[in-house]
Legacy VTK file of the C-alpha trace (Angstrom):
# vtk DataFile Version 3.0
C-alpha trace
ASCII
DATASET POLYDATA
POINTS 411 float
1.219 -8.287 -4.955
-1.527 -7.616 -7.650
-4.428 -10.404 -8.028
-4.706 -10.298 -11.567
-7.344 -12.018 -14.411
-6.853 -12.782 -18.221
-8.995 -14.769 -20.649
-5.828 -15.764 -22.667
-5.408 -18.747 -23.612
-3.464 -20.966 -21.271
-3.975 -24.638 -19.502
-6.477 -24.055 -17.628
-8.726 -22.198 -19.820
-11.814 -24.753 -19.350
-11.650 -23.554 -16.066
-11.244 -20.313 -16.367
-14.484 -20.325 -18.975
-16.484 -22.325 -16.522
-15.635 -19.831 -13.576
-16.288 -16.869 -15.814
-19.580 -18.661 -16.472
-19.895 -18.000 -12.888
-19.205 -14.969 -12.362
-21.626 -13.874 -15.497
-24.494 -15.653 -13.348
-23.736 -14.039 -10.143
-23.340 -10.511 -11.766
-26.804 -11.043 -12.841
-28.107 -12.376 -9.802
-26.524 -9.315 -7.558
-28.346 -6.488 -10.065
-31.793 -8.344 -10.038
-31.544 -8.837 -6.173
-33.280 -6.212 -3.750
-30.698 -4.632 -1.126
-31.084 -5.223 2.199
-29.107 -2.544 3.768
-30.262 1.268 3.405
-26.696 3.608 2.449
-27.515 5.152 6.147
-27.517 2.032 8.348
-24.496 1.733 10.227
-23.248 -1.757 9.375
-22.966 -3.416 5.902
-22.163 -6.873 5.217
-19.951 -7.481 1.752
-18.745 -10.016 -0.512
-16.834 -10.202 -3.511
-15.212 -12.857 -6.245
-12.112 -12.248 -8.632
-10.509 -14.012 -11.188
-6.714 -12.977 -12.370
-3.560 -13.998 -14.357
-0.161 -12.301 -13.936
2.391 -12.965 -17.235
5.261 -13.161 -14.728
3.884 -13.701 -11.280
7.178 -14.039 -9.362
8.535 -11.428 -11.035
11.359 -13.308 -12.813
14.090 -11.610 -14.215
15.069 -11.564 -17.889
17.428 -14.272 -18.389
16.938 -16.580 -15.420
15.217 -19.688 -15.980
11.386 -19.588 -14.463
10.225 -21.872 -11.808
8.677 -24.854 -12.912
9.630 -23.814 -16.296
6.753 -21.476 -15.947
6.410 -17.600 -15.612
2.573 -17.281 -15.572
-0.406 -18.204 -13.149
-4.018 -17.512 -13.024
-6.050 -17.503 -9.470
-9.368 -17.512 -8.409
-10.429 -15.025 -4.953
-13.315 -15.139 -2.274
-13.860 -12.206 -0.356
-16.391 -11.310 2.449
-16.408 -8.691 5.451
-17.789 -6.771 7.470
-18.305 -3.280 7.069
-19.171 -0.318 10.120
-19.688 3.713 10.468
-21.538 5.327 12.855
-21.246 8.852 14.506
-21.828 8.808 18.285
-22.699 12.593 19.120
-19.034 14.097 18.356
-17.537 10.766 18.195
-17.035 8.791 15.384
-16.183 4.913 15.136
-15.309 3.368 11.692
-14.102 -0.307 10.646
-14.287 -3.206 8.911
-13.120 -7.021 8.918
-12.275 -8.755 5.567
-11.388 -12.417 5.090
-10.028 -13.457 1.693
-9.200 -16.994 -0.025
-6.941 -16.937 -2.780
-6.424 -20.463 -5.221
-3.660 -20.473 -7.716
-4.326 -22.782 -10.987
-0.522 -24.019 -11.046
1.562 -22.554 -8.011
-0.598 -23.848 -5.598
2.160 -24.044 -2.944
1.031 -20.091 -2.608
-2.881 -20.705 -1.733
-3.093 -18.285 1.155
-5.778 -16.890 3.403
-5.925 -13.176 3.778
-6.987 -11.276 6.915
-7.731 -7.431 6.781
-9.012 -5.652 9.969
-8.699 -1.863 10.992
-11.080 -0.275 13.385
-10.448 3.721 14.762
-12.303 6.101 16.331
-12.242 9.874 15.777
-12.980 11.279 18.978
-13.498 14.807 20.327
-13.555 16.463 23.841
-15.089 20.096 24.090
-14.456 22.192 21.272
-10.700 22.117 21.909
-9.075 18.872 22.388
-9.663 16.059 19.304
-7.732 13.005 17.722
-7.879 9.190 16.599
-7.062 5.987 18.286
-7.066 3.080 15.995
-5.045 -0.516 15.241
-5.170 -2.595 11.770
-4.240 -6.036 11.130
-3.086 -7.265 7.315
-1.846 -10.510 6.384
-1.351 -11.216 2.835
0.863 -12.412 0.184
4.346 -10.386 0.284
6.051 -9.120 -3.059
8.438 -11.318 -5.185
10.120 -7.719 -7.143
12.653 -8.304 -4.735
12.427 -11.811 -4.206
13.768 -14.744 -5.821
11.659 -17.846 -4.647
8.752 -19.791 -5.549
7.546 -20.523 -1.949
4.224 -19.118 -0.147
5.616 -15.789 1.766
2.897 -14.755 3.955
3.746 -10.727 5.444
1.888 -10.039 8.691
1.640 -5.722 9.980
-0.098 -5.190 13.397
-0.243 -1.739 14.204
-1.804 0.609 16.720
-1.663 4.439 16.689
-2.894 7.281 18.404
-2.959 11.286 17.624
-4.060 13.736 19.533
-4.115 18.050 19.002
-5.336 20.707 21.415
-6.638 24.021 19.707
-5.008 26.809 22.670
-6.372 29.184 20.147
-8.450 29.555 16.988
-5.326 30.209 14.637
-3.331 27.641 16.749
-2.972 24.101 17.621
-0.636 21.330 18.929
-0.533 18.147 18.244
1.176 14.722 19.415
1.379 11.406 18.320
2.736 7.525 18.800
2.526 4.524 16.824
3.635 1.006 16.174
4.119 -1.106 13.745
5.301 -4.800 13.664
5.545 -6.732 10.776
6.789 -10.551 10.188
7.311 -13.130 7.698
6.394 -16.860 6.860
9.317 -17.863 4.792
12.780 -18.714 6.825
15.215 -17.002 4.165
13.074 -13.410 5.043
13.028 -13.786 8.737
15.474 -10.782 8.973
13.131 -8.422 7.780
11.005 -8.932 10.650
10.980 -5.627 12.432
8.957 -3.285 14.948
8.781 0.129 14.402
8.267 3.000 16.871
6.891 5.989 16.405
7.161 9.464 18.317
5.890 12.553 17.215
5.072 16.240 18.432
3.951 19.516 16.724
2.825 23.113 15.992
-0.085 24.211 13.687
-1.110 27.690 12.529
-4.622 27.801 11.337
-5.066 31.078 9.699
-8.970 31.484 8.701
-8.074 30.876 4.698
-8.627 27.154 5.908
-4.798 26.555 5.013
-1.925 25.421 8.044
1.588 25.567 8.594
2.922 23.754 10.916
6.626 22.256 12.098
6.973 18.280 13.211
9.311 16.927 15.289
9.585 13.047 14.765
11.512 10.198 16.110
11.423 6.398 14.683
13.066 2.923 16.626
13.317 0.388 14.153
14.284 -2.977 15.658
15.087 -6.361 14.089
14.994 -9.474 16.157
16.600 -11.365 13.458
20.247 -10.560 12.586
20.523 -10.798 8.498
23.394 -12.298 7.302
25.988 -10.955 4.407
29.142 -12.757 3.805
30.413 -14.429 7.155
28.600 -11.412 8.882
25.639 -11.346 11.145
24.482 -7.267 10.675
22.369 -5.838 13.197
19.628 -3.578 11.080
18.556 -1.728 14.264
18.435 1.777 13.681
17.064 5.250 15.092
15.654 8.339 12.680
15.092 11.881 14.120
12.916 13.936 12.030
12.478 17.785 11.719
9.904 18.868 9.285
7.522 21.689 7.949
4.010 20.607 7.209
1.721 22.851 4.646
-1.712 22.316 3.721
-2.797 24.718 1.057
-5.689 25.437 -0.779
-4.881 26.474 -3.512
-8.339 27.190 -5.510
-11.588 25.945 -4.661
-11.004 22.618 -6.593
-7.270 22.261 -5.946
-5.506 21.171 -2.822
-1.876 20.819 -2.353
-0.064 19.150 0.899
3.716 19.271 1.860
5.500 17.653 4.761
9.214 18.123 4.176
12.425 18.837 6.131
16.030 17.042 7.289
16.098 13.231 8.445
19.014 11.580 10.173
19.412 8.010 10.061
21.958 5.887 12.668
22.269 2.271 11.687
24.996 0.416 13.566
26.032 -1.880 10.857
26.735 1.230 9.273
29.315 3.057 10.921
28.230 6.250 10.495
24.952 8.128 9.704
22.928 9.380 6.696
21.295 12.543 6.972
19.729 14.905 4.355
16.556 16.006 2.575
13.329 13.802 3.087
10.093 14.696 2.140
6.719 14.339 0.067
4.613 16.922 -2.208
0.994 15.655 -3.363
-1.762 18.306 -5.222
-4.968 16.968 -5.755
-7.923 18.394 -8.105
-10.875 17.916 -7.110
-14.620 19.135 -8.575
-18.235 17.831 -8.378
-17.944 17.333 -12.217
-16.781 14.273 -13.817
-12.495 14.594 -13.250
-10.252 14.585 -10.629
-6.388 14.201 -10.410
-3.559 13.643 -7.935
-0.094 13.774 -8.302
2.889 13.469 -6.127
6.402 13.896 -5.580
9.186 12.266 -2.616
12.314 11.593 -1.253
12.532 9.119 1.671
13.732 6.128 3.478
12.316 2.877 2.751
12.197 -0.922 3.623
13.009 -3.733 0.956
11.623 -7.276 0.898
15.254 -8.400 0.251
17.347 -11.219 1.475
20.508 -8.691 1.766
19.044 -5.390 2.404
16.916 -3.697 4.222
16.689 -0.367 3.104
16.478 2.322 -0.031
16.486 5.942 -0.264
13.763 6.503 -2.687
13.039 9.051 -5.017
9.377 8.917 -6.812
7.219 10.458 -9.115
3.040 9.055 -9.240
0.177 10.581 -11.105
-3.533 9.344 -11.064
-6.839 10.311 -13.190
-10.127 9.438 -12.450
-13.121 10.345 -14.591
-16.408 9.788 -14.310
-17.822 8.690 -17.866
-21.423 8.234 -16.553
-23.658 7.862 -13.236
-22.735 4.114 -13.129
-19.081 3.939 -15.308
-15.984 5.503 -13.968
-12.184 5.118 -15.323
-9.092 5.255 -13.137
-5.640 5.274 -14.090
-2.132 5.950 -12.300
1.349 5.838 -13.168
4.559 5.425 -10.760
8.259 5.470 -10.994
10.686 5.201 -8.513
14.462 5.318 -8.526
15.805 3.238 -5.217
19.448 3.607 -4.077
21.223 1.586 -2.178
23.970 1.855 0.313
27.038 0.126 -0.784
28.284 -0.221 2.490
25.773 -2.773 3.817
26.573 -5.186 0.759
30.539 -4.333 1.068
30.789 -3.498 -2.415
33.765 -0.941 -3.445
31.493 0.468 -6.640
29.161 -0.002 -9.203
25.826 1.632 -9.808
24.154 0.648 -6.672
20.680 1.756 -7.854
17.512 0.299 -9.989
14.230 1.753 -11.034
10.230 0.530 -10.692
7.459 1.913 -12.979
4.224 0.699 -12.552
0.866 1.589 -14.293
-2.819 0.387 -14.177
-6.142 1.094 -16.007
-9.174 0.002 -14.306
-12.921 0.740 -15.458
-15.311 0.231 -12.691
-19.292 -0.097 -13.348
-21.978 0.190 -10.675
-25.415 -1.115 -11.838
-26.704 -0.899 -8.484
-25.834 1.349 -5.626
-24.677 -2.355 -4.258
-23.052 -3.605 -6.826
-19.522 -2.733 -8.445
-17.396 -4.916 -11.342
-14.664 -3.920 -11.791
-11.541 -4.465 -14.722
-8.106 -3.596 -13.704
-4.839 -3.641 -16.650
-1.684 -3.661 -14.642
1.870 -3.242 -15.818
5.016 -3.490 -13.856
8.723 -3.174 -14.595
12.058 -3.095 -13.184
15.187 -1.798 -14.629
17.724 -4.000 -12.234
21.112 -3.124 -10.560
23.964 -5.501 -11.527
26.203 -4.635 -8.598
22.933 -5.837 -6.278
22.557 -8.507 -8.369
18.329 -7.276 -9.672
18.024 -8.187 -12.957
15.428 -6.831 -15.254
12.125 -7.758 -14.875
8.146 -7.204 -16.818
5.155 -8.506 -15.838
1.202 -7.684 -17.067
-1.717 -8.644 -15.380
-5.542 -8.461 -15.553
-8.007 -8.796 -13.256
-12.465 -8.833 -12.836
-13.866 -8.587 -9.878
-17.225 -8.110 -9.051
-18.629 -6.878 -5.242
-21.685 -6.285 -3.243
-22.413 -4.595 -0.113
-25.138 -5.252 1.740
LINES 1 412
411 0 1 2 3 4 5 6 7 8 9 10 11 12 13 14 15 16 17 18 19 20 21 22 23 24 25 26 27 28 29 30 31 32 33 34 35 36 37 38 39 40 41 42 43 44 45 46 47 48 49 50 51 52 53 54 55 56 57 58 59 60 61 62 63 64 65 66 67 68 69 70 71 72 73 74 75 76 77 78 79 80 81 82 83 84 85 86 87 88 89 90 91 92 93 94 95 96 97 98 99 100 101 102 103 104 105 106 107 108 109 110 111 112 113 114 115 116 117 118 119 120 121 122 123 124 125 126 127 128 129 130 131 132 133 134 135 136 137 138 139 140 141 142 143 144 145 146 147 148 149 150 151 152 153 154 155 156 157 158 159 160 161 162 163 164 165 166 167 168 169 170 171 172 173 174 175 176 177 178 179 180 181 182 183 184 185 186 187 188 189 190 191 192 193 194 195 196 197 198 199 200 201 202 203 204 205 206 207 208 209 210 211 212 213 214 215 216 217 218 219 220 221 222 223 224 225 226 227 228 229 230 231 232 233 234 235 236 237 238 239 240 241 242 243 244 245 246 247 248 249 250 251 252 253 254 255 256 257 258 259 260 261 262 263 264 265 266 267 268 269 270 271 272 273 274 275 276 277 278 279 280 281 282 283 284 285 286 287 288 289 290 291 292 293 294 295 296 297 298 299 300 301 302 303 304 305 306 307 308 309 310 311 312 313 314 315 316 317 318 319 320 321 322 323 324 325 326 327 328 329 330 331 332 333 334 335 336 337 338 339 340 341 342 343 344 345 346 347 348 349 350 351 352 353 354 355 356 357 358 359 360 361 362 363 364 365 366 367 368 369 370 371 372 373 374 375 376 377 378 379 380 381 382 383 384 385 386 387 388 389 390 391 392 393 394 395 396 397 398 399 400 401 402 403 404 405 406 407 408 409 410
């Protein structure tokens, strides 16, 4: 969920001004202090502080009453971490450790502590045999689009991975992989999304000397849920097992433009189901890229996804996202994306004879960022969020806005 700031008026604008006040005084302080840290050293230290307010932070729908008889907060955020990158000869070792402490103004029942750590190391044997090894850590405050609650819901992921690819020729390559990924839940009624995902996966590159590949993946995913959800006077087991056959292109396309594909059939065995779903899965991105002042991405997919629901646990989606970025000066750069996303359903998992089982997200932001020191960034981020809702699940329609400052230094 989106930490968000606005100077509108509301209840606690005293302390708003006072913290803006702040925030003005340690802007001012961080571009008149000398850095410490030369942009080569290997290890940085950082900081940053935030201020936000969110128009609908729990995402209430149109038409249901709002907690507390409120739909608004504002919060206040602390960050500081650690920061590491050094080459080692051919091998390369990157991470960082952030701690975060987030205050709301009136939901203070969601307060929260926020851990981010990811470490990995790009290694290389000979001139034939390379990959990464790595693990990351996340805890932080889950998404309320899909859920209807006012309680803290703290969402942990711990997940390791490793890749691997051995170049048997110039022009070719193979590659394998495994991962994991385990992620959990504070609040009781979302215990059955808990789940640990298991990754398998083996390939075939061919490397003409353009610089583009084509390759094929073969790909297998365990999903397991300790937690049996419940629907009706059923307990449904959400295990399930994917097999994945895919084509993977990397193109360039012009000097500035990139474009990357990794498409192909998916089959997906749930037992609660019955039966499988099988069909088309896959994702399209181009990116433009120059030394000048703009850049765009864009991307296309079709794919299997987890929800943050109390009754389901997965949508096929379909999604469109687009993102600018210009550079207006040396020290003043503008960002802005857009995303929509249609998510269906499967009817059989809520027992439901009909209906339109689907509902649609489209999201946008604007954020201008300004570095007065190499150090230094503030940043001003417009966010806007909204959900067209499925009757049949029982989503309603929902809008939110949100604003956010932050400033950051890096040491």
């Amino acid at each position: 969920m989106k930490k968000m700031l606005s100077y509108l008026p509301n209840p606690n604008s005293f302390a708003l001004q006072r913290s803006a006040s702040r925030l003005c005084l340690l802007i001012a302080a961080l571009c008149s202090a000398p850095a410490s840290a030369a942009p080569g050293d290997a290890l940085h230290v950082y900081a940053g502080l935030g201020y936000g307010h969110d128009d609908n932070l729990l995402r209430v729908p149109d038409g249901f009453p709002a907690f507390d008889n409120r739909l608004g907060d504002s919060w206040y955020q602390a960050d500081a971490g650690l920061l590491f990158d050094h080459t080692y000869s051919r091998q390369r070792i990157k991470g960082h450790a952030k701690l975060s402490k987030v205050k709301f103004s009136h939901f203070k029942q969601l307060d929260y502590e926020g851990h981010d750590v990811e470490a990995s190391w790009d290694w290389q044997l000979g001139n034939r045999f390379s990959g990464k090894l790595g693990g990351v850590y996340e805890q932080s405050l889950a998404s309320y689009t899909d859920l209807r609650s006012d309680q803290r819901n703290l969402r942990r992921q711990r997940s390791t991975f490793f890749d691997g690819g051995w170049r048997l020729h110039p022009s070719y390559r193979l590659r394998a992989g495994a991962s994991t990924d385990k992620f959990s839940y504070d609040l009781a009624a979302q215990r059955a999304n808990d789940r640990t995902e298991d990754a398998y996966e083996a390939g075939a590159d061919y490397l003409p000397a353009s610089g583009n590949e084509i390759g094929l993946v073969l790909r297998k995913v365990k999903g397991k849920y300790p937690n049996r959800r419940s629907v009706g006077q059923q307990l449904v087991n959400d295990d399930y097992d994917q097999d994945e056959f895919k084509a993977r292109v990397l193109w360039i396309a012009g000097g500035s433009t990139t474009v990357q594909a990794l498409g192909g059939w998916v089959k997906r065995r749930q037992r609660s189901l019955g039966d499988d779903t099988s069909g088309f899965n896959g994702r399209i991105s181009a990116a433009y890229k120059r030394s000048g002042a703009f850049s765009y991405n864009a991307a296309l997919w079709r794919d299997f996804a987890p929800i943050e629901s109390t009754v389901l646990n997965y949508t096929l989606n379909k999604g469109a996202s687009v993102a600018l970025a210009w550079d207006v000066s040396a020290k003043v750069k503008v960002d802005a994306s857009a995303v929509y996303e249609r998510r269906a359903y499967n009817a059989r998992l809520l027992a439901i004879p009909g209906g339109d089982l689907k509902d649609t997200i489209r999201s946008a932001n604007l954020r201008a960022t300004w570095q007065p020191r190499q150090s230094v960034q503030v940043s001003a981020t417009l966010a806007r969020q909204a959900r067209s809702g499925s009757v049949f699940v029982g989503s309603g329609n929902i809008k939110s806005t949100s604003l956010m400052l932050n400033v950051n230094a890096q040491f």
